[in-house]
VOLUM-76444 format. One record per residue (C-alpha): residue number from 1; x, y, z. Coordinates in steps of 0.2 Angstrom, whole numbers. Layout:
<atoms>
+-----+-------+-------+-------+
!   k !     u !     v !     w !
+-----+-------+-------+-------+
! NUM !     X !     Y !     Z !
...
+-----+-------+-------+-------+
</atoms>
This chain:
<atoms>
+-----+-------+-------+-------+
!   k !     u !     v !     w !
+-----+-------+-------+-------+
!   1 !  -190 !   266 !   -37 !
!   2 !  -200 !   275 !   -51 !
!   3 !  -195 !   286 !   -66 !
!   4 !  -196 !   303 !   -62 !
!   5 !  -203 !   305 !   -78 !
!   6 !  -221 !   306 !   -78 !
!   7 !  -227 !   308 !   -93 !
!   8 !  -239 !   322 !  -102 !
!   9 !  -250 !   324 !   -88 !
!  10 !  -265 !   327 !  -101 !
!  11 !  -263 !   312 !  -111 !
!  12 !  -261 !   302 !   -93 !
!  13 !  -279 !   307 !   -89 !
!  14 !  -288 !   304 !  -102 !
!  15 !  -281 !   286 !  -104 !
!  16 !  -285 !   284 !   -83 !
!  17 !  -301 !   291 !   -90 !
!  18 !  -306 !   281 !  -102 !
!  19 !  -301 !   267 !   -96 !
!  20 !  -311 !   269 !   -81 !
!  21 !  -326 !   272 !   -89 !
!  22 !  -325 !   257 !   -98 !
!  23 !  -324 !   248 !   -83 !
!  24 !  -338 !   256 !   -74 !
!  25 !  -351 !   253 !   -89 !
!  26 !  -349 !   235 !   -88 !
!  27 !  -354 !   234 !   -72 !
!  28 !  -373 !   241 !   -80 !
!  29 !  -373 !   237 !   -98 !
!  30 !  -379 !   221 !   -95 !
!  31 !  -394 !   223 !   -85 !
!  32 !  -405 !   230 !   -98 !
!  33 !  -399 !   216 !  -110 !
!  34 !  -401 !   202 !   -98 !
!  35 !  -420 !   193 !  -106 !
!  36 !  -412 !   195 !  -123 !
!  37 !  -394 !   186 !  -119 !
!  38 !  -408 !   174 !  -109 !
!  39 !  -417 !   170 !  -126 !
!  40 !  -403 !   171 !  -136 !
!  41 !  -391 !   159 !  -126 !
!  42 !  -404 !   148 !  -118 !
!  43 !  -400 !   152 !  -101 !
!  44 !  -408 !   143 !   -87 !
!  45 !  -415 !   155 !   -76 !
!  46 !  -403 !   151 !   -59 !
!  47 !  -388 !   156 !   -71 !
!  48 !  -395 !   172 !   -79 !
!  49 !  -388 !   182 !   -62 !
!  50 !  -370 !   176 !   -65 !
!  51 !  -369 !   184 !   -81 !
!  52 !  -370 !   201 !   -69 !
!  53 !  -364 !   193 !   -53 !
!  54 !  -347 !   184 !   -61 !
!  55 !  -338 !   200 !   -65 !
!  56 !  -341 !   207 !   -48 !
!  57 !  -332 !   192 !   -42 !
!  58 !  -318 !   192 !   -51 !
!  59 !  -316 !   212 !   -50 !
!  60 !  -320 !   214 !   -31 !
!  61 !  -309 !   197 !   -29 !
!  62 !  -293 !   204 !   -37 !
!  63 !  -292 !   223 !   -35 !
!  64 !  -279 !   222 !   -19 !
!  65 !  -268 !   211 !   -29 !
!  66 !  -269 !   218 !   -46 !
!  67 !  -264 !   236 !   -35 !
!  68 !  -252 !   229 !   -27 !
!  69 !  -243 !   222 !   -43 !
!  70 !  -244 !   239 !   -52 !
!  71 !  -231 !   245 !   -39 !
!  72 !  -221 !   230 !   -39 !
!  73 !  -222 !   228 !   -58 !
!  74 !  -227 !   243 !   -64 !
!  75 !  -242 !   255 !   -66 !
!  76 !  -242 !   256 !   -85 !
!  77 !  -237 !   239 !   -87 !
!  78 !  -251 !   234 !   -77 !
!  79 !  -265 !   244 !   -86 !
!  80 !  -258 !   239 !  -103 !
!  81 !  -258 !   223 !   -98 !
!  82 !  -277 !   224 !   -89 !
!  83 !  -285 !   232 !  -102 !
!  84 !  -280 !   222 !  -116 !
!  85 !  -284 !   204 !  -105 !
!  86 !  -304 !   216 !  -102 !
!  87 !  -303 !   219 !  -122 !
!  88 !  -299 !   200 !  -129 !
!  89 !  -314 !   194 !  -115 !
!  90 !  -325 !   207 !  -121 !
!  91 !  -322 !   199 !  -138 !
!  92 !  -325 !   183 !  -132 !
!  93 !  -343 !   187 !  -123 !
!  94 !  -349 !   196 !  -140 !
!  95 !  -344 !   180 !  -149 !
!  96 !  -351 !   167 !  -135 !
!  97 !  -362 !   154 !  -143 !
!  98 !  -365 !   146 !  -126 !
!  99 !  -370 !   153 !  -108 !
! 100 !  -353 !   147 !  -100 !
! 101 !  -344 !   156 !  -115 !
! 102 !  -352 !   171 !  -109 !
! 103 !  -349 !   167 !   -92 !
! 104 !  -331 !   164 !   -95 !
! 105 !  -330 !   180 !  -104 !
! 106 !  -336 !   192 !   -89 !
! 107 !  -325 !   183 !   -77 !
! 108 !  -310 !   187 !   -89 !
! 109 !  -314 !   205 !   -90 !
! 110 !  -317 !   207 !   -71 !
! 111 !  -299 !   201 !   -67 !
! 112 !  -293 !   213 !   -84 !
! 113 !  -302 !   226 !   -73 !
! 114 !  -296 !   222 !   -57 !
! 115 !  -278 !   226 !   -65 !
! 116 !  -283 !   241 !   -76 !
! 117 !  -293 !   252 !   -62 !
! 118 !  -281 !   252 !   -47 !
! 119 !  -265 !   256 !   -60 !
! 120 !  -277 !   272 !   -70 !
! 121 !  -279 !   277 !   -54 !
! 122 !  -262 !   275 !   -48 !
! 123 !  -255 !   286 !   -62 !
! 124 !  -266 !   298 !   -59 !
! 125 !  -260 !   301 !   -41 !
! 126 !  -240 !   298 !   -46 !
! 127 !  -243 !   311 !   -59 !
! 128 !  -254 !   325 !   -51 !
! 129 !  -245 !   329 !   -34 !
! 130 !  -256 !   333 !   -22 !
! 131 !  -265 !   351 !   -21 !
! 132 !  -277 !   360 !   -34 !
! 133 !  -270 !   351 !   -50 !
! 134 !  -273 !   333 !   -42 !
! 135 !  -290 !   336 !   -35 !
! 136 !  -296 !   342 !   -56 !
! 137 !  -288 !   327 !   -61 !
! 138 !  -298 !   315 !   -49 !
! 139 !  -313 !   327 !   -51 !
! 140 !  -312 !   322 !   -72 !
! 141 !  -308 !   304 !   -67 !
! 142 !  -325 !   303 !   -54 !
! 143 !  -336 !   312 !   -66 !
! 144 !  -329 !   299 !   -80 !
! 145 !  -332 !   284 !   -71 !
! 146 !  -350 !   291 !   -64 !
! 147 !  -356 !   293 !   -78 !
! 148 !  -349 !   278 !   -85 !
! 149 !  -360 !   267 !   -72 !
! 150 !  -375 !   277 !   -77 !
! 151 !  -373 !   277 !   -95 !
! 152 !  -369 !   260 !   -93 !
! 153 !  -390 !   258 !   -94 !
! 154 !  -391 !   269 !  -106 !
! 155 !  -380 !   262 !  -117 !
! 156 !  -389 !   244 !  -114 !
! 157 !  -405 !   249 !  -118 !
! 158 !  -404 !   255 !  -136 !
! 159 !  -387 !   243 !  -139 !
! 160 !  -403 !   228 !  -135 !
! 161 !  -414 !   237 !  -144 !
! 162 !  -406 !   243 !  -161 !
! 163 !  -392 !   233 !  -162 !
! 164 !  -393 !   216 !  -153 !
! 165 !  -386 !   211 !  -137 !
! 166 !  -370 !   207 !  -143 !
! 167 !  -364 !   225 !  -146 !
! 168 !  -365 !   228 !  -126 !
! 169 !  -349 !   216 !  -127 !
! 170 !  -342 !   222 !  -143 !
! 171 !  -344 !   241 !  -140 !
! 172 !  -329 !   240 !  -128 !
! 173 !  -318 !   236 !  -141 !
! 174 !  -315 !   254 !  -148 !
! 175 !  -313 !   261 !  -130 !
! 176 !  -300 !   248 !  -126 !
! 177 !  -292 !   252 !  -142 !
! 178 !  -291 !   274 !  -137 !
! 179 !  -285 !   270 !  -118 !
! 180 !  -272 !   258 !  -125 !
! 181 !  -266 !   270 !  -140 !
! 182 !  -266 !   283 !  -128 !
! 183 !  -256 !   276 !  -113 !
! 184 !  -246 !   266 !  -125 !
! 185 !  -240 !   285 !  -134 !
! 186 !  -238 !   296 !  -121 !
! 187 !  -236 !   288 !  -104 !
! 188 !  -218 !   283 !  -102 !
! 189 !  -215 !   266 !   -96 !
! 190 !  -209 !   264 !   -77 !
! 191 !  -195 !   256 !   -69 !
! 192 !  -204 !   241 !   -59 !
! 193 !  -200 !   245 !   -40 !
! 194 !  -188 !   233 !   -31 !
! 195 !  -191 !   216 !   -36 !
! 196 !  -182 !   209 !   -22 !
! 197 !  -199 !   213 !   -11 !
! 198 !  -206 !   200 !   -21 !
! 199 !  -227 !   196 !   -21 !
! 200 !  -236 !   195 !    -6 !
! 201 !  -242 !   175 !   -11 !
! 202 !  -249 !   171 !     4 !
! 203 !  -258 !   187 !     7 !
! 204 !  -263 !   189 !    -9 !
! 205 !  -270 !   171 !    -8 !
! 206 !  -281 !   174 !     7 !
! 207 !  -286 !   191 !     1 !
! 208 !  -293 !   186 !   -15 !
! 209 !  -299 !   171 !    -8 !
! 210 !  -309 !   181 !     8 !
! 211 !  -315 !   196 !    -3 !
! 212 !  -322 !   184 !   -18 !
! 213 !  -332 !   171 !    -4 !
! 214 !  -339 !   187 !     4 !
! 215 !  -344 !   194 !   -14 !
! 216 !  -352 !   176 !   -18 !
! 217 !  -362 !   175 !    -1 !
! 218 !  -370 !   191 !    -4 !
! 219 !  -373 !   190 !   -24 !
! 220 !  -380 !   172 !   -20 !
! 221 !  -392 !   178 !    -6 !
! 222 !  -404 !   182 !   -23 !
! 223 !  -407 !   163 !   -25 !
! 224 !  -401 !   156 !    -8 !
! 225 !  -409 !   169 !     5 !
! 226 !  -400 !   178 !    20 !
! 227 !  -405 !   163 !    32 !
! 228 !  -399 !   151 !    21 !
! 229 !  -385 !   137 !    29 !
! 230 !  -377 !   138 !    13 !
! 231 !  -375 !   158 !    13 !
! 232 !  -369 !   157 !    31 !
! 233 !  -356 !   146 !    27 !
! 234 !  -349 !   155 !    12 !
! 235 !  -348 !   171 !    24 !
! 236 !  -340 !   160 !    38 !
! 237 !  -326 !   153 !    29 !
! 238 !  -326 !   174 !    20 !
! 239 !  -322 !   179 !    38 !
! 240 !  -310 !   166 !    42 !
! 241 !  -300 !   171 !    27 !
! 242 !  -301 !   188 !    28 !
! 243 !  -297 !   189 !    47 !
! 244 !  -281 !   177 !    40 !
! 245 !  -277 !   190 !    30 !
! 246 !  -275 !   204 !    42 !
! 247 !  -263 !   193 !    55 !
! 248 !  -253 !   188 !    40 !
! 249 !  -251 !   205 !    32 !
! 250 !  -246 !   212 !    53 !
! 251 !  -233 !   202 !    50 !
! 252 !  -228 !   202 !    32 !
! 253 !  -211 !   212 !    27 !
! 254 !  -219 !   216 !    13 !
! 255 !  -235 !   217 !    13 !
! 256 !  -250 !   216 !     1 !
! 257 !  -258 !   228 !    11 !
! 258 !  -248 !   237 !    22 !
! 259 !  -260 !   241 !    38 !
! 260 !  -251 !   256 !    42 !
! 261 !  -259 !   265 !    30 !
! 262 !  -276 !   262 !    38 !
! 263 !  -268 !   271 !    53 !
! 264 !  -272 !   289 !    44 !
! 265 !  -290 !   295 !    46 !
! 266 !  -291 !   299 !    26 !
! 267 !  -288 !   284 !    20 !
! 268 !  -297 !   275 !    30 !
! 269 !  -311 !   288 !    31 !
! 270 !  -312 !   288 !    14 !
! 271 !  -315 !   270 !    11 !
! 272 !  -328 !   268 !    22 !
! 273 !  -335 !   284 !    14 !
! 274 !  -335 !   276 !    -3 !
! 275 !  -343 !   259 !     5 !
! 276 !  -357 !   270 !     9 !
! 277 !  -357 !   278 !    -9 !
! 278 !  -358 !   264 !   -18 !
! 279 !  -370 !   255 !    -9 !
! 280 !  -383 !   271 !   -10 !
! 281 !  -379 !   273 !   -27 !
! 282 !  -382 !   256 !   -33 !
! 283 !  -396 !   254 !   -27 !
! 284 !  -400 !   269 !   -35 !
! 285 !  -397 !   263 !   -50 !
! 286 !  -407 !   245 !   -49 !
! 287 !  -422 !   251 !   -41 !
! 288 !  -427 !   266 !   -52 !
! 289 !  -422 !   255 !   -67 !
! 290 !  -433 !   241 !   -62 !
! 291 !  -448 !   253 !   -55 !
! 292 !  -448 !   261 !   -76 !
! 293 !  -449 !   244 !   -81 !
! 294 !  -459 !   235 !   -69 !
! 295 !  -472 !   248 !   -63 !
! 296 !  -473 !   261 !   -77 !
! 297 !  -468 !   249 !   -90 !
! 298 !  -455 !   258 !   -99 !
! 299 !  -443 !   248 !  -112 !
! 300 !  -425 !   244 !  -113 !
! 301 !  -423 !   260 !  -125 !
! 302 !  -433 !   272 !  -114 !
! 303 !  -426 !   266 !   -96 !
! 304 !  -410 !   268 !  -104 !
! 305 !  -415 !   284 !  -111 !
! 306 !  -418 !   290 !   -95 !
! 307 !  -405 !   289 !   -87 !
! 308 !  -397 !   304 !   -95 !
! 309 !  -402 !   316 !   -85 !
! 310 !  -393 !   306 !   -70 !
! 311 !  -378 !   306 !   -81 !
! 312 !  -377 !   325 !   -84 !
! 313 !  -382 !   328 !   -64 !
! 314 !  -367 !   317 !   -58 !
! 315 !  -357 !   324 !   -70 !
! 316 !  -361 !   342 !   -66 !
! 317 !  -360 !   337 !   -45 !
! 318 !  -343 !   331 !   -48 !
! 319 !  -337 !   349 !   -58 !
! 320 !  -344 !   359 !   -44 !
! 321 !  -335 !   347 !   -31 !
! 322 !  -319 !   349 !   -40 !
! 323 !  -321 !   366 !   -38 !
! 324 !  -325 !   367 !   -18 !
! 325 !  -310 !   357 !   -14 !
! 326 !  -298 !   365 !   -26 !
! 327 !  -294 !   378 !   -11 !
! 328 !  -306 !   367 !     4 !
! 329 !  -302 !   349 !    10 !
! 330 !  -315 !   335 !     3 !
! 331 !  -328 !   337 !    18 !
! 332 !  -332 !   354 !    12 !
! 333 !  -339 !   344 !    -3 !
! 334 !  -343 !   329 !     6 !
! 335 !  -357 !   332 !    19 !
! 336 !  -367 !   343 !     8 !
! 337 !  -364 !   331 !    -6 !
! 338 !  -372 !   316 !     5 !
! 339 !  -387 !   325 !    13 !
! 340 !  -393 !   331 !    -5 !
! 341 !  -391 !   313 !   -11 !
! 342 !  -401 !   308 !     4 !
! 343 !  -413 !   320 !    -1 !
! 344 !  -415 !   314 !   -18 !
! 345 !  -417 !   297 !   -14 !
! 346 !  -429 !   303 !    -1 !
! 347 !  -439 !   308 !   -15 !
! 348 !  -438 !   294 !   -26 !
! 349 !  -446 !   284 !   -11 !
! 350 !  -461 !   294 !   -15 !
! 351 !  -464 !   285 !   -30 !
! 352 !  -482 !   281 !   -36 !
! 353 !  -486 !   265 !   -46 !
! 354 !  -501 !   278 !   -54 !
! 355 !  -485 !   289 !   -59 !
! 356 !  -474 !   294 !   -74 !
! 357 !  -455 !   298 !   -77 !
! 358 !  -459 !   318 !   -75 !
! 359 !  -467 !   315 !   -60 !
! 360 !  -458 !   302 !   -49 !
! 361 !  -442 !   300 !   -59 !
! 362 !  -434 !   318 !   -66 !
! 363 !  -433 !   328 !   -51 !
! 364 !  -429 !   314 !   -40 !
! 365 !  -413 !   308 !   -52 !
! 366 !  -407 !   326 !   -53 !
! 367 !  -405 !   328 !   -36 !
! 368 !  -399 !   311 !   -31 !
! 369 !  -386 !   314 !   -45 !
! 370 !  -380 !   331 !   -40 !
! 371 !  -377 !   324 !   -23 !
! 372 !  -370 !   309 !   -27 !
! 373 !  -358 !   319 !   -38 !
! 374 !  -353 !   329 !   -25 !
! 375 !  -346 !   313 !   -15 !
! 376 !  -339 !   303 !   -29 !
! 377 !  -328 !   315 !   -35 !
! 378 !  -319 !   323 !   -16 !
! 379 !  -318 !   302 !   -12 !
! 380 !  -304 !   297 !   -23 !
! 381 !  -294 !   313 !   -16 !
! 382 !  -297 !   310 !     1 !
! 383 !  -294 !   291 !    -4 !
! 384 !  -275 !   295 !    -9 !
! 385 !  -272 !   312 !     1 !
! 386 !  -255 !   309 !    12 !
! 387 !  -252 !   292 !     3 !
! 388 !  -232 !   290 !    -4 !
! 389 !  -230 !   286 !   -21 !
! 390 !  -225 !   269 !   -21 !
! 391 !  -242 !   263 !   -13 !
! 392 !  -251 !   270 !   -25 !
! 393 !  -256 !   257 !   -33 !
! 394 !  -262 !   249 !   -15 !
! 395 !  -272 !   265 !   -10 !
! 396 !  -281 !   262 !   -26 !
! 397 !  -283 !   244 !   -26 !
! 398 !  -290 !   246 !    -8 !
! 399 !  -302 !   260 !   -14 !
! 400 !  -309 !   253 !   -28 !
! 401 !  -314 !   237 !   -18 !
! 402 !  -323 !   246 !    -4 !
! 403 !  -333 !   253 !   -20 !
! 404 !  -337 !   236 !   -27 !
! 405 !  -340 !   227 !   -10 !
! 406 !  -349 !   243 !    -6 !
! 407 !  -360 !   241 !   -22 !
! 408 !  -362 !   222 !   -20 !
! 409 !  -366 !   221 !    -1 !
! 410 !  -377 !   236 !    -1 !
! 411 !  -388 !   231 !   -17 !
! 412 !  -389 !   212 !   -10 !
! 413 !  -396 !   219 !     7 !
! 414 !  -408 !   232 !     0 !
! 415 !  -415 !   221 !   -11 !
! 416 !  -420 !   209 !     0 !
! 417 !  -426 !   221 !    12 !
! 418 !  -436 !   226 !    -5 !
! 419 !  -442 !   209 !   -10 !
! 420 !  -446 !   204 !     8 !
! 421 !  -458 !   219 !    10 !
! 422 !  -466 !   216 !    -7 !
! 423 !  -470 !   197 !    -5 !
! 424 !  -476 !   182 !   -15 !
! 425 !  -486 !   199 !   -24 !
! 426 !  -480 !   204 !   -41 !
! 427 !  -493 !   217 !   -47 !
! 428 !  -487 !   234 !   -48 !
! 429 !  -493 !   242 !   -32 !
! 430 !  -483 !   228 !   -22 !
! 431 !  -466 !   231 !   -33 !
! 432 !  -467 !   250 !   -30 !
! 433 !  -469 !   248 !   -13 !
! 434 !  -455 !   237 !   -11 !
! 435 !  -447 !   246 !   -23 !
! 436 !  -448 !   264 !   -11 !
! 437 !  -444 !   254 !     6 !
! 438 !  -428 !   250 !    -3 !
! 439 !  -424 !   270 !    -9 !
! 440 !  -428 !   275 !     9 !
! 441 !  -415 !   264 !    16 !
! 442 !  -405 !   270 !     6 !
! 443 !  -407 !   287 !     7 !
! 444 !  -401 !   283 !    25 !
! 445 !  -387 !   274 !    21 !
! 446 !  -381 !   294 !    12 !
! 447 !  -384 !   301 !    28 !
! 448 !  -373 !   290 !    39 !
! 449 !  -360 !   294 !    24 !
! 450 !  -364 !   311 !    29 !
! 451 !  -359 !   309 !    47 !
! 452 !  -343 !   298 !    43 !
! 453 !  -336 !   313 !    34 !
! 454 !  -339 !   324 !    49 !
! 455 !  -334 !   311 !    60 !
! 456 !  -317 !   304 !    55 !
! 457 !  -309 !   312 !    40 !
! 458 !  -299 !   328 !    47 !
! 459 !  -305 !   346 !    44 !
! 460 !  -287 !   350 !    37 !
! 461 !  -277 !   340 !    24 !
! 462 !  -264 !   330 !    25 !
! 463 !  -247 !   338 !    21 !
! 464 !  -234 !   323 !    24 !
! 465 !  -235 !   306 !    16 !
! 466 !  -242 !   291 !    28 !
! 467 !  -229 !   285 !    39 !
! 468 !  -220 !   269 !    30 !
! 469 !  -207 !   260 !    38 !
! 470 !  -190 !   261 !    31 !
! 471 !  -183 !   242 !    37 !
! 472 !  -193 !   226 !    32 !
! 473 !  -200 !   226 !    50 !
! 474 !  -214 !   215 !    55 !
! 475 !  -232 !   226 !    50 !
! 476 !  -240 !   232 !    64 !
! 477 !  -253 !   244 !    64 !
! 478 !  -238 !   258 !    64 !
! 479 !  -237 !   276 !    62 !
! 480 !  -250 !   289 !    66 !
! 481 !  -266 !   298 !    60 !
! 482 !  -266 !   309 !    49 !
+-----+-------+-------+-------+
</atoms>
């Protein structure tokens, strides 16, 4: 078992925080910088993707088991150790000299990544018991990593611009070093939790195996194509893995993942609500990006540039959120949250290739990301809401990947819906229509967000943990909803 000693609980959410944002800009610093590391590197244009589509592997791949060790091991010794694996890598890819040094690099920080997220967020939830005081904390930590993913463009742009491709590597180093200090002086370290459990091997095996073949079907469908024998393949043997999975984990003692806790309608509610999310959001992201550069022919600096205001408007979605389910449960946030991000996304498939950023981009973004506030920051709540202490780190190794297979699966699908609608055509008019196709779907994709939080989370909150069996029992799909 833990310490009860929690730490300062301020100093325990700012390092959660800023470890978090780190991790959520390198998923979209690179885009922007992506025809400069191409020039600089001499990439071959098949391999340019991987520089983006190598750390989803390795993230999405590893999060069950690097949540998993955090509550075996420890959730501090897990961050530290995650962090500083993402910093020497980020080292690494601002020094690379060749394309598979870079390469390298980002696989390196998405398995540091996959250690770091699912511990910050585990210290969160061990530290804030649940109420008023965990759902600010989680509100900070959503708005934090939102706006890490949007500034991740931002930062891209005029790092490429100004001060070279490089620096989108090389600017992690300061962060690391201020979530590392910061854990590392006011977050006690933890007793690890009883050894004799051991690691799920063969779980984690499969798991990692199943979730990183279903992440390079999907991420490979930009080359290969959807009807692809090769794609269908790769998703086969991803089924047949994962499927694995789930009979060995019914019957594991100690599970990876313990299938009970899928049983209560928060968490699992809450993952297929962040699946959703992620996959609107996203998409979000890549299409607006590519319709200021492609159609209105905006730069790296100015794309990035604006961004902001879809920075400030997650932010300011997620405060108000915070504030809605201080005294509410997450759906009071949650269903208003997704139907105004549908509208926004709505309205950025209104888009015009005659059009400007004041026009078709400004009002679109602030209500996409007041919306998309609202959901991200209730998510992680109802995520955790009912779940014991000592499957923490599995309630956030879980959650986090239904965010990156969410975002992975839901940008590879629109985008070929997108490209598939646009054609062997390249001109501007062609983009932008493929381009608004992609938005609409999406906006839909909020809306059946909207009606999962109606349909499956439960209008009052959980008061007692998620039932956990006390002998090392075969897993069965044991206890009851929430």
């Amino acid at each position: 078992m833990y310490k009860n000693s929690r730490g300062r609980p301020g100093v325990v959410l700012a390092a959660a925080a800023v470890a978090q944002f780190v991790v959520a800009l390198d998923m979209s610093v690179v885009n922007v910088a992506l025809p400069a590391i191409r020039t600089a590197l001499g990439f071959a244009p098949l391999d340019l993707s991987w520089v983006v589509h190598v750390y989803a592997l390795t993230f999405g791949g590893f999060l069950l088991l690097g949540g998993r060790a955090c509550d075996l091991y420890g959730r501090r010794r897990m961050f530290v150790l995650g962090l500083t694996v993402f910093g020497l890598c980020s080292l690494a890819g601002g020094l690379a000299q060749d394309p598979w040094h870079l390469i390298a690099a980002r696989a390196g920080q998405g398995l540091g990544a996959a250690a770091a997220a699912p511990a910050a967020l585990a210290m969160l939830t061990t530290t804030f018991p649940e109420g008023p005081r965990r759902v600010r904390a989680l509100g900070v930590w959503s708005a934090v990593n939102a706006a890490g993913g949007a500034l991740g463009v931002l930062a891209g742009g005029l790092l490429t611009e100004y001060a070279g491709w490089r620096w989108i590597m090389l600017i992690n180093l300061p962060i690391v070093a201020v979530a590392l200090a910061l854990v590392l002086t006011g977050v006690p370290a933890e007793a690890p939790s009883a050894r004799r459990e051991g690691l799920d091997t063969w779980g984690a095996v499969l798991a990692t195996g199943g979730v990183g073949l279903l992440v390079l079907g999907v991420v490979r469908t930009d080359t290969l194509g959807w009807g692809s024998p090769a794609t269908w393949t790769i998703l086969a043997a991803a089924a047949v893995l994962l499927a694995a999975f789930v009979l060995a984990e019914a019957r594991a003692a100690a599970p990876l993942l313990r299938l009970g806790l899928l049983r209560s309608r928060w968490v699992a509610g809450a993952n297929v609500l962040v699946f959703l999310a992620a996959a609107g959001q996203f998409t979000a992201f890549y299409f607006v990006s590519l319709y200021m550069q492609q159609v209105l022919g905006m730069g790296a600096a100015a794309t990035g540039t604006a961004f902001l205001p879809f920075s400030l408007g997650l932010v300011a979605g997620t405060v108000v959120a915070t504030r809605l389910t201080a005294s509410r449960t997450p759906r009071a946030s949650l269903v208003p949250g997704a139907l105004l991000a549908a509208a926004g996304l709505a309205w950025f498939a209104l888009i015009s290739p005659d059009g400007s950023f004041l026009t078709d981009v400004l009002g679109p973004s602030l209500v996409t990301s007041v919306g998309a506030g609202l959901v991200l920051a209730p998510v992680a709540a109802a995520a955790t809401t009912g779940v014991a202490p000592r499957e923490a780190g599995m309630a956030g190794g879980l959650m986090n990947s239904s965010r990156q297979l969410g975002g992975c699966i839901g940008l590879a699908a629109l985008a070929t819906i997108a490209a598939h609608h646009t054609g062997t055509t390249a001109d501007p008019a062609a983009l932008n229509d493929g381009y608004a196709l992609g938005l609409a779907v999406a906006a839909a994709v909020f809306v059946l967000a909207a009606v999962v939080a109606v349909g499956v989370l439960p209008r009052r909150r959980a008061v007692t943990p998620v039932p956990r069996p006390t002998t090392p029992e075969p897993n069965r799909l044991e206890g009851t909803p929430s």
